[in-house]
C-alpha positions in Angstrom: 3.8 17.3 16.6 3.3 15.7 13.1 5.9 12.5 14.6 4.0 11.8 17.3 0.1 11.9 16.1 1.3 9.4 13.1 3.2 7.1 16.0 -0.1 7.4 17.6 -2.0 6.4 14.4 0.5 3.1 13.5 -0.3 2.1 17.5 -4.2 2.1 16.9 -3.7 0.5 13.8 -1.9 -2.0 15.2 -4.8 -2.6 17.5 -7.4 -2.5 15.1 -9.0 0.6 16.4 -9.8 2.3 12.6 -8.7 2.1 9.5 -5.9 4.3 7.8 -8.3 7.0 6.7 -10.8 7.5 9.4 -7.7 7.9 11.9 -6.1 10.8 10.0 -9.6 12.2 9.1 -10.3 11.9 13.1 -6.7 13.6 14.2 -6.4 16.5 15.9 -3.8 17.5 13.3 -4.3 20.2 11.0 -2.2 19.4 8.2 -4.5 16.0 7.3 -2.6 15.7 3.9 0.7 16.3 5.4 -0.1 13.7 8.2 -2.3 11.1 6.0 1.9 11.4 3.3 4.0 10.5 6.3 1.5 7.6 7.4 1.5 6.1 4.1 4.8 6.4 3.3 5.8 4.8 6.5 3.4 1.7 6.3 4.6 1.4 2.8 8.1 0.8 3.7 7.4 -0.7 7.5 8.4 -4.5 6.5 12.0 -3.1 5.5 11.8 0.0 8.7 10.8 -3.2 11.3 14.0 -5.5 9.6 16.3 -2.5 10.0 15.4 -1.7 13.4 15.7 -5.1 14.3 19.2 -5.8 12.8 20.7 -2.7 14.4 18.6 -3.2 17.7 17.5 0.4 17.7 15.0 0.1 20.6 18.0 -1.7 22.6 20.3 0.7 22.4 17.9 3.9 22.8 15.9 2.4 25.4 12.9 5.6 25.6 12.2 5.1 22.0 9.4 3.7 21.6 8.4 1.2 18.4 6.1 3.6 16.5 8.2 6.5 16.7 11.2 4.3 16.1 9.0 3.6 12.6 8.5 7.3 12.1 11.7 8.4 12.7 14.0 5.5 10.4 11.6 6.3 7.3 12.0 10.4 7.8 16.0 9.5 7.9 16.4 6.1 5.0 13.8 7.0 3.2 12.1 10.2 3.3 12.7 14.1 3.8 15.6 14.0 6.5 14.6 14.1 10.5 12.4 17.1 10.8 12.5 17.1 14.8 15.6 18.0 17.2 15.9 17.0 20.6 16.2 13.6 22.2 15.0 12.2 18.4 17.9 13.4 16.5 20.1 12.7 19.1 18.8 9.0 19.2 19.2 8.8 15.3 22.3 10.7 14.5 24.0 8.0 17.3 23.0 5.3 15.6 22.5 7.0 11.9 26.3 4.6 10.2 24.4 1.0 11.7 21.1 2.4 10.2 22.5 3.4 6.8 24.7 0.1 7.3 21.8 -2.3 7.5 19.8 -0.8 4.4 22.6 -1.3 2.5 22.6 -4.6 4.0 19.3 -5.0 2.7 19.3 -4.0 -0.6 22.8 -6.0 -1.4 20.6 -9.2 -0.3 18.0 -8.4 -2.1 20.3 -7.9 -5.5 18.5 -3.9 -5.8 20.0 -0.7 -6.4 16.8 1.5 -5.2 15.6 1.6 -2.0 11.6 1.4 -4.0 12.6 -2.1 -5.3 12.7 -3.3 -1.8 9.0 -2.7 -1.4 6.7 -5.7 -1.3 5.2 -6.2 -4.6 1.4 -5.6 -3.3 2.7 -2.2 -2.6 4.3 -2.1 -5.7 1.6 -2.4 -7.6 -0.2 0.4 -5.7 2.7 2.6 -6.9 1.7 1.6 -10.9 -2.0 2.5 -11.0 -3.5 5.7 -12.8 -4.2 8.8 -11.4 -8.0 9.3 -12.7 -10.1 12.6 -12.6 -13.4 12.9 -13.3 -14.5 15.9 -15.5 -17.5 18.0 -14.0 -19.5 18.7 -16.5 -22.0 20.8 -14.6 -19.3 23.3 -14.6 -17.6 22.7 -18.0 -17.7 20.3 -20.9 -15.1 17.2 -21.3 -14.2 18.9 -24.8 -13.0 22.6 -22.7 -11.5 20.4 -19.7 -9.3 18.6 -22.2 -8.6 22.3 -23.7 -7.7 23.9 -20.8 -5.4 20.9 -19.8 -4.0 21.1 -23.6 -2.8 24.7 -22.6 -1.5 24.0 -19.1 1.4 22.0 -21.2 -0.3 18.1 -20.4 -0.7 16.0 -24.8 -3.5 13.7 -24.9 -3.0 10.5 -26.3 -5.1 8.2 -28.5 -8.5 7.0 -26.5 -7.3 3.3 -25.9 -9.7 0.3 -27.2 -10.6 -2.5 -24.5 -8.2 -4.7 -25.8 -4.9 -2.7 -25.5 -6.0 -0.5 -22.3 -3.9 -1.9 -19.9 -0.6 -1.3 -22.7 -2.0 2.5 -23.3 -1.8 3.6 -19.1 1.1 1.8 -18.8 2.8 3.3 -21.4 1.9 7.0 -20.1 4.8 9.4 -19.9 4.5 12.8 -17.1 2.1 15.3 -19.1 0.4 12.7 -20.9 -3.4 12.0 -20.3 -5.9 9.5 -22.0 -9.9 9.2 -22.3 -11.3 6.2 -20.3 -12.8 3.9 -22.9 -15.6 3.4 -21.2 -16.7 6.8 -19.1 -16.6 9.8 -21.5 -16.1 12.5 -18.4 -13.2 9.9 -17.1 -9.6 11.3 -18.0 -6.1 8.7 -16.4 -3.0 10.3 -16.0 0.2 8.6 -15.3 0.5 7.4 -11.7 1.5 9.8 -9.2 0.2 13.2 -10.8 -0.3 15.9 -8.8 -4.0 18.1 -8.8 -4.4 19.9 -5.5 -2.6 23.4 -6.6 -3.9 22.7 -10.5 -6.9 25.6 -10.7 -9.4 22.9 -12.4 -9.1 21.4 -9.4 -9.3 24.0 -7.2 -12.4 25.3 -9.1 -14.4 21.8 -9.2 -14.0 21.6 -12.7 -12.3 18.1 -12.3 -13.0 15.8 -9.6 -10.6 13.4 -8.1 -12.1 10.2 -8.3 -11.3 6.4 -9.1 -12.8 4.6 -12.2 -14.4 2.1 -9.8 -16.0 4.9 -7.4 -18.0 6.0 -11.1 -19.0 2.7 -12.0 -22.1 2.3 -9.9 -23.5 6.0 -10.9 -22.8 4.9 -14.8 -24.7 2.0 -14.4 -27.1 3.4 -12.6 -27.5 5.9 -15.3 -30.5 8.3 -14.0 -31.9 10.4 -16.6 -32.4 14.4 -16.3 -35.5 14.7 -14.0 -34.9 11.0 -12.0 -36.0 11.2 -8.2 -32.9 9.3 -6.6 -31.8 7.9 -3.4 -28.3 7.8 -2.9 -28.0 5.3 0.1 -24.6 5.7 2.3 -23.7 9.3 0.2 -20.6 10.8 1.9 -18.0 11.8 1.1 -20.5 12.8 -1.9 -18.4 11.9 -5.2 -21.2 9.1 -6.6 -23.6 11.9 -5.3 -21.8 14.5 -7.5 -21.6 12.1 -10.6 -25.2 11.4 -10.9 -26.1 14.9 -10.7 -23.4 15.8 -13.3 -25.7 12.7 -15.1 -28.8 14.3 -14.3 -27.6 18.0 -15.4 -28.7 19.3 -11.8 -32.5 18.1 -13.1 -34.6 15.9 -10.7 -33.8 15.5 -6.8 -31.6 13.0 -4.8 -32.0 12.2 -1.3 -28.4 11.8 0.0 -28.3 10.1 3.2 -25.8 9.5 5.8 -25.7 8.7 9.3 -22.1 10.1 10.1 -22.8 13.6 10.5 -18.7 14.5 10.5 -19.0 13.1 6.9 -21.9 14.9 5.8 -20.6 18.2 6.3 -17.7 17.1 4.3 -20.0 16.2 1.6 -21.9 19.7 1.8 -18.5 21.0 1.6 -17.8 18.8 -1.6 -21.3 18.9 -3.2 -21.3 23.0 -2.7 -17.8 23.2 -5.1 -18.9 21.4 -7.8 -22.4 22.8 -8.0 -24.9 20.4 -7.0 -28.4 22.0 -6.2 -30.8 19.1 -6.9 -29.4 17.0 -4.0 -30.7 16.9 -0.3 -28.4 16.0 2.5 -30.3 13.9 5.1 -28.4 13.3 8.5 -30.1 9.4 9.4 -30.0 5.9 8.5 -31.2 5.0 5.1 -32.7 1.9 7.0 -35.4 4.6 9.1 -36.6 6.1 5.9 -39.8 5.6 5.0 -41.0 3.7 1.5 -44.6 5.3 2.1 -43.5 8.4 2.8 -44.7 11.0 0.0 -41.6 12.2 -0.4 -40.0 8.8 -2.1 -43.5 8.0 -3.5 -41.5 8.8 -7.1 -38.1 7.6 -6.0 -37.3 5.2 -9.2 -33.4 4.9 -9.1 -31.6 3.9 -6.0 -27.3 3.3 -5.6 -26.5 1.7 -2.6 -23.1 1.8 -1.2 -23.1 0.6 2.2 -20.3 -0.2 4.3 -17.8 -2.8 3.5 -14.6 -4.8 4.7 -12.8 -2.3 1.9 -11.1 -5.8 1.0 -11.1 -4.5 -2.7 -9.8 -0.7 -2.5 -6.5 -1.1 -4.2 -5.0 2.1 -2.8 -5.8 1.0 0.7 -2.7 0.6 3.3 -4.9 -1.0 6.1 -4.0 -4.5 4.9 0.2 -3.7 5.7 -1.0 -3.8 9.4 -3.1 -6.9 9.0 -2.1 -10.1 9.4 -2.0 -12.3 5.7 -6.1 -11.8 4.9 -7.6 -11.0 8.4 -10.5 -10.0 8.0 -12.9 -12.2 10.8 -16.1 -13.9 10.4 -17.8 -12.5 12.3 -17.0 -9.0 11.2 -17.8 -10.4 7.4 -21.4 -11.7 8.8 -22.1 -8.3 10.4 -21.3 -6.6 7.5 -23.2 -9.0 5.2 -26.2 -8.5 7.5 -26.2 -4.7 7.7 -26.1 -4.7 3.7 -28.4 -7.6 2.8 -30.9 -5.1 4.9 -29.8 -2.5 3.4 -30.2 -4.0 -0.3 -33.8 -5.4 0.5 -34.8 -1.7 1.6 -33.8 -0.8 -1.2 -36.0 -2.8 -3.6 -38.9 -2.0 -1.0 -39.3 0.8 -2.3 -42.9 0.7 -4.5 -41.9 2.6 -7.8 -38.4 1.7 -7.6 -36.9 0.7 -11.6 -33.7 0.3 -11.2 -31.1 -0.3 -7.8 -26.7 0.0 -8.1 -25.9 -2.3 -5.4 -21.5 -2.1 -5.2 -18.8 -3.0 -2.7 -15.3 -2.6 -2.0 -15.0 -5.6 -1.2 -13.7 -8.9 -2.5 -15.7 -11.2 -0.7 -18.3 -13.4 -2.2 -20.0 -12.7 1.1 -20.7 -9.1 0.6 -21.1 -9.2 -2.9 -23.1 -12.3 -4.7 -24.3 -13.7 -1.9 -26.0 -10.6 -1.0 -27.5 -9.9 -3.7 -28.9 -13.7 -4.3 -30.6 -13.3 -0.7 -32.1 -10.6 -1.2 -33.4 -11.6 -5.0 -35.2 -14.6 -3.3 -37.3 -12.0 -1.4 -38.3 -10.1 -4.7 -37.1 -12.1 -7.9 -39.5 -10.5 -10.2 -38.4 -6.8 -9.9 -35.1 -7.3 -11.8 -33.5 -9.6 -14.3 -30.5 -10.2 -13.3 -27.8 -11.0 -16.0 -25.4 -13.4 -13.9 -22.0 -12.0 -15.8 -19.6 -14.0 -13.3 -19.4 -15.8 -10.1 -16.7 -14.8 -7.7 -14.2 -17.2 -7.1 -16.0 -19.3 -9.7 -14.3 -21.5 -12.4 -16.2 -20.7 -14.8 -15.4 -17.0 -14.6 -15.1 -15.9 -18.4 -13.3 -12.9 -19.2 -15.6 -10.0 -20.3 -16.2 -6.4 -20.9 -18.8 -5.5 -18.4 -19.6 -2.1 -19.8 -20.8 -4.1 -23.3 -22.7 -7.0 -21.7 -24.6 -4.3 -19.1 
């Protein structure tokens, strides 16, 4: 029952046994897409569903309820579809369904709002307000037909905004309306909360589903047609699929990954939109060879390792967190694991040019990372120091210039 696997989720979140993605994608549940809506929803609004069911003493009064169904159950009837389960459930909620009601009302009277959304915490909030971006595949079609095709299916693009009024431009977008990243040709934003899994570009692989910060480290890395390219930690596969949408399907990328649940979602991903020049390796980057003949011409490397996903703005892990827990320890391992990583990386003896990204916030993932491992090879790169996290003399720039 979709009720009980997300109660079952919220509980091992709770505990710290995954994070909000790798539970659903690890269910038992069919539905993932159905199941990963209901989770987010309800750890969206779980500060407001713990308040109500504290003020009308829920678990009191239905005493074989238990706290994550409780959860489940007061979003499905405050704030979502209406119950979608009979039984002891209903029965539980319909007797206390006037003090529920009662105490949001409550709520939203305190908090001087008229919508049960303006209640959310203003992290969430903010969530809510980002763009919906999709890449264009262009070894399918060309950004010019994409933006036809989308032209015809009803959707007006708007004027290409400039760096300086970017923020204004998305903002400003109405339902239909679509923009040009500045910055990434193939990168179209739509207004927040647009829809793409029934649109047929979609469906066909024409247009990819991917954030402007998951295509940063391929435009960076920029490999030419013809490159020989390792793509570190691979899966899911979208960097995978943008460099050889760079690289016109010419050349050859070792894609590694140790997970092999994830690589056969990558296959699955890489196979739709047409990728033929990249090899799926099931191991650790960290075994494979620098000597080997294989990499002898390897000259372009993105590394994406594993991270504390402090960054990922779409992320619901931190609502079960306590105020920026992340411990030091798990920071240190993590640091440790990609410092390796990094300086494997630049072992490599014809290597030009290495994306090293994060999701991660943390100095300690990120700069100080990258400045351990340039003390072991300081000549291969020049490295432009653009800003120091955290630093106070952080200067506002446009990266995509400078780089």
């Amino acid at each position: 029952m979709l009720y009980t696997e997300v109660a079952a989720i919220l509980l091992k979140l709770e505990n710290k046994e995954g994070t909000v993605k790798s539970l659903v994608y690890n269910s038992p549940h069919k539905n993932k897409r159905q199941l990963y809506a209901l989770l987010c929803e309800t750890l969206k609004y779980g500060s407001i569903i713990d308040d109500i069911i504290t003020s009308t003493q829920l678990l009191k009064r239905e005493k074989f309820l238990k706290k994550h169904m409780a959860q489940v159950l007061v979003y499905e009837q405050l704030f979502g579809k209406g119950l979608q389960v009979g039984g002891k459930y209903r029965g539980a909620l319909n007797r206390n369904k006037t003090a529920l009601h009662a105490a949001l009302v409550r709520l939203k009277v305190r908090s001087k709002v008229s919508k049960n959304e303006d209640l959310l915490p203003d992290i969430v909030k903010s969530q809510v307000s980002l763009p919906r971006y999709v890449r264009v595949n262009t070894l399918k079609i060309t950004v010019e037909a994409a933006i036809k095709k989308l032209k015809q299916a009803g959707c007006s693009l708007a004027d290409k905004p400039s760096v300086e009024n970017f923020a204004s431009t998305v903002s400003a977008l109405e339902p239909g309306q679509f923009v040009q990243d500045p910055h990434i040709p193939a990168l179209l934003m739509f207004p927040p909360g647009t829809g793409f899994h029934d649109n047929q570009l979609y469906k066909s692989g024409e247009i990819i589903l991917q954030d402007k910060a998951s295509c940063i480290p391929a435009h960076v890395l920029a490999p030419p047609p013809g490159a020989l390219v390792i793509d570190a930690c691979a899966a899911p596969g979208n960097k995978t699929s943008h460099m050889t949408s760079l690289m016109q399907n010419k050349g050859k990328i070792f894609a590694f990954d140790i997970d092999s649940k994830r690589l056969a979602t990558m296959r699955s991903l890489t196979r739709r939109a047409g990728v033929s020049c990249a090899q799926l390796v099931h191991g650790s980057f960290l075994d494979c060879d620098p000597g080997d003949p294989r990499y002898s011409g390897v000259e372009y490397v993105l590394l994406d390792p594993s991270c504390s996903g402090s960054g990922i703005a779409s992320r619901l892990d931190h609502l079960t967190d306590e105020e920026g827990s992340i411990s030091t320890e798990r920071l240190e391992s993590l640091a440790q694991f990609q410092l390796a990583a990094l300086r494997h990386a630049l072992s490599f003896p014809t290597v030009r040019r290495v994306a090293y990204s994060t999701c991660s916030v943390h100095r300690q993932e990120n700069e100080d990372v990258v400045q351990a491992a340039l003390q072991v090879r300081a000549g291969l790169i020049y490295c432009n120091s653009l800003y120091l996290h955290g630093s106070k003399i952080y200067r506002k720039i446009d990266i995509f210039t400078e780089l």
